[in-house]
C-alpha positions as CSV (number, residue, x, y, z in Angstrom):
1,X,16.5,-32.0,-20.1
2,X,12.9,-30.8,-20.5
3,X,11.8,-29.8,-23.8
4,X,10.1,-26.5,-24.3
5,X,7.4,-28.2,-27.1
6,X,4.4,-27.5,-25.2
7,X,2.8,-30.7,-26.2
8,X,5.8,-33.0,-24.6
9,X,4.9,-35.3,-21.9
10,X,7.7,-36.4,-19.4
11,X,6.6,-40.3,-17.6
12,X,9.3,-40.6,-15.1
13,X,9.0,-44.0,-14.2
14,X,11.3,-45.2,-10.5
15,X,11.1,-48.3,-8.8
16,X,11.2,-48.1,-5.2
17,X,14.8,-47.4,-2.9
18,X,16.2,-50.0,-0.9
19,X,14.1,-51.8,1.5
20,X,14.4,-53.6,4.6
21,X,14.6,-57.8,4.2
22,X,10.9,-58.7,5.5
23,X,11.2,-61.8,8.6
24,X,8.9,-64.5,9.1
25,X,5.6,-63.4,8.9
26,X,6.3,-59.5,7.6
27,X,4.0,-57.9,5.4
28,X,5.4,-57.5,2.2
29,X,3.2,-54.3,1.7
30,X,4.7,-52.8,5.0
31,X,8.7,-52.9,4.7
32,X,10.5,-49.9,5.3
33,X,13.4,-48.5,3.7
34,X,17.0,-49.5,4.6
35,X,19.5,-46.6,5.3
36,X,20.4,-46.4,2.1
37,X,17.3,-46.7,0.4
38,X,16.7,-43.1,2.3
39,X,19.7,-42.0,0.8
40,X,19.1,-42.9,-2.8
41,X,15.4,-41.8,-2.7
42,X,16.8,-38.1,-2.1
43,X,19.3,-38.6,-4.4
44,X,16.8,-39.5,-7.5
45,X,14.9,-36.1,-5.9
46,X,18.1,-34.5,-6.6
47,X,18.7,-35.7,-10.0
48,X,15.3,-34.8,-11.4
49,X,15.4,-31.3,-9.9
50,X,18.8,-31.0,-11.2
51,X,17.0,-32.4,-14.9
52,X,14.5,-30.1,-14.4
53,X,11.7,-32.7,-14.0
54,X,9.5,-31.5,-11.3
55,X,6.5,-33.8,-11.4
56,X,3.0,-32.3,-11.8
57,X,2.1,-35.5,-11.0
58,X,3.1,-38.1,-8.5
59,X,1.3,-41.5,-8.6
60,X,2.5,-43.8,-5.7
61,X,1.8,-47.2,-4.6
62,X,0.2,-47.0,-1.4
63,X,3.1,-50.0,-0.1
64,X,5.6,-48.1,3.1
65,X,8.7,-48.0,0.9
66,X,7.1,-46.4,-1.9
67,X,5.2,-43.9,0.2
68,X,8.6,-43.2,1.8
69,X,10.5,-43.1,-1.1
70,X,8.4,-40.2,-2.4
71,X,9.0,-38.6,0.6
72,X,12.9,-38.8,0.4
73,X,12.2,-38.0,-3.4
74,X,10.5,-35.0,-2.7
75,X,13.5,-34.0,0.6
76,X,16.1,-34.2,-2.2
77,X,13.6,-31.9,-4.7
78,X,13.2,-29.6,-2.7
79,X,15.4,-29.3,0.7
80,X,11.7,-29.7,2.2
81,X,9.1,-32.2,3.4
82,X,6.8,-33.0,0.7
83,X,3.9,-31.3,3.5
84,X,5.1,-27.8,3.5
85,X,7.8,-26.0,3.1
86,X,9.0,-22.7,1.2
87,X,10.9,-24.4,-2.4
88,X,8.1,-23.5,-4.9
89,X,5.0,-25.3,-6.1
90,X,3.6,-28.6,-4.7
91,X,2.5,-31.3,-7.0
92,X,-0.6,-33.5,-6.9
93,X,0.4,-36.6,-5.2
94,X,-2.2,-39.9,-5.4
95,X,-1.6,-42.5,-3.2
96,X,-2.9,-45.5,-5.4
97,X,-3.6,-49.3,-4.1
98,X,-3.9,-50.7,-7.4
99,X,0.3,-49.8,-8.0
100,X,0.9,-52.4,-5.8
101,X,2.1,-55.6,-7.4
102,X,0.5,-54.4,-10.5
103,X,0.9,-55.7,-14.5
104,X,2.2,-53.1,-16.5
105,X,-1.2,-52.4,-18.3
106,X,-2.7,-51.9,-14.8
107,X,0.0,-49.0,-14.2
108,X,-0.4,-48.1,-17.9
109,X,-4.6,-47.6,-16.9
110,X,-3.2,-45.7,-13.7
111,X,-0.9,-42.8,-16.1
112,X,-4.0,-42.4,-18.8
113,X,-6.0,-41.0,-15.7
114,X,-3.4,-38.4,-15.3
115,X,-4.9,-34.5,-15.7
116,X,-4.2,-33.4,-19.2
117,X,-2.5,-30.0,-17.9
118,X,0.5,-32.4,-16.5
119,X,3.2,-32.1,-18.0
120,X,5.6,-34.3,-16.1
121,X,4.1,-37.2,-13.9
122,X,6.4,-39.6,-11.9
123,X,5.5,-43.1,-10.9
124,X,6.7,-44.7,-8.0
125,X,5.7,-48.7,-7.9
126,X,7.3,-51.8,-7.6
127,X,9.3,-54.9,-9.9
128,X,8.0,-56.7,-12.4
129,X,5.4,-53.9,-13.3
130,X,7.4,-50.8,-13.7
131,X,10.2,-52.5,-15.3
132,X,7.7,-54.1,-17.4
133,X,5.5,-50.9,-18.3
134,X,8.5,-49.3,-19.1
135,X,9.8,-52.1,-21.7
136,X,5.8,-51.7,-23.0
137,X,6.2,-47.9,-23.5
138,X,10.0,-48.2,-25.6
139,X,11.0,-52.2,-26.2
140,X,13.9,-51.3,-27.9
141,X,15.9,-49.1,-24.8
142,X,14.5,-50.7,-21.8
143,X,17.0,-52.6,-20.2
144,X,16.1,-56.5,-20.3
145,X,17.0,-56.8,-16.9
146,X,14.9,-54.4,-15.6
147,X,15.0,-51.0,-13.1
148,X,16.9,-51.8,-10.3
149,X,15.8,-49.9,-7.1
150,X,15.8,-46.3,-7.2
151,X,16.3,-46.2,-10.9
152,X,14.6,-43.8,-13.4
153,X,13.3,-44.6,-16.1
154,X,12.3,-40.9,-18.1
155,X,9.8,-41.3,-20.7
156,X,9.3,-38.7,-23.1
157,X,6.3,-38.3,-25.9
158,X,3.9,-35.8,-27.5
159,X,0.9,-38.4,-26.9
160,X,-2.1,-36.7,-24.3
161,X,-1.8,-38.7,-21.0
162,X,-5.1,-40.9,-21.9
163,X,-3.8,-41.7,-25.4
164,X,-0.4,-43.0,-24.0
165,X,0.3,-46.6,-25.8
166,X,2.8,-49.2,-26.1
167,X,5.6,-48.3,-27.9
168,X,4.9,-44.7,-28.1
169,X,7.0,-43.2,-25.4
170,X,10.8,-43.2,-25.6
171,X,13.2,-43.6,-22.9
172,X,15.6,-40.3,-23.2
173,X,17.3,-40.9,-20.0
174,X,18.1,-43.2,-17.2
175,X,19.6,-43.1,-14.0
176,X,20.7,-45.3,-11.0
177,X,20.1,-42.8,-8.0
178,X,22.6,-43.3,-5.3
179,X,23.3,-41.7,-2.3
């Protein structure tokens, strides 16, 4: 699935797996992950290692079930915790508060600081702003009802990571990770 055009950039965009319901008085921001939200997580790490779309890159929200879906993400990469481990290079992983209930030109903001050497960068954040930055980056193939959880969205352009605008990267796959 990746493209050997040394100029392609790869925004692989995934809504947090299944969470826990939140009780009376929960913090939204700390909800774990349900049994099968572990599941799917390493499945979506399956799928993009299976894609070929290792990330360079990892931008997370700093929110419990998107910090542990990268983590189950990077178990089904790999076959290893995302700490350590013998499967191969590591990417740069930023845990960033502002993906948290975010607009999709705040997450937008958060890809154009992205180092220019990444190739492939993955996402992780939360409904309505990564459904709605991915309907900002292709209009006409994002789904108008959204990503459900643990679905990628794979962007894929020739624009540097700062010049990334609306309309200006296609989606070229999707997928509904499942475990």
């Amino acid at each position: 699935m990746t493209d050997a055009h040394p100029e392609t950039r790869n925004l692989v965009l995934l809504r947090h797996a299944k969470a826990e319901q939140g009780g009376e008085g929960t913090d939204d921001a700390h909800r774990p992950l349900c049994a099968r939200g572990h599941a799917d997580a390493a499945a979506a790490g399956a799928w993009l290692a299976h894609h070929g779309l290792l990330p360079d890159v990892v931008l997370c929200s700093t929110a419990l079930r998107t910090r542990q879906t990268w983590h189950g993400v990077a178990m089904g990469m790999t076959g290893s915790p995302p700490e350590g481990g013998p499967a191969g290079p590591r990417p740069t992983v930023r845990y960033e508060p502002g993906a948290y209930d975010a607009h999709p030109e705040e997450l937008l903001a958060l890809v154009r600081t992205i180092d220019a050497t990444a190739r492939t960068a993955l996402l992780i954040a939360h409904n309505p702003g990564i459904s709605l930055l991915s309907a900002l980056l292709d209009p006409e193939g994002a789904d108008a009802e959204g990503l459900r959880t643990t679905e990628l969205a794979v962007h894929r352009g020739t624009l540097s990571w700062t010049e990334l605008a609306p309309a200006r990267a296609p989606i070229t796959a999707r997928h509904v990770a499942r475990g």
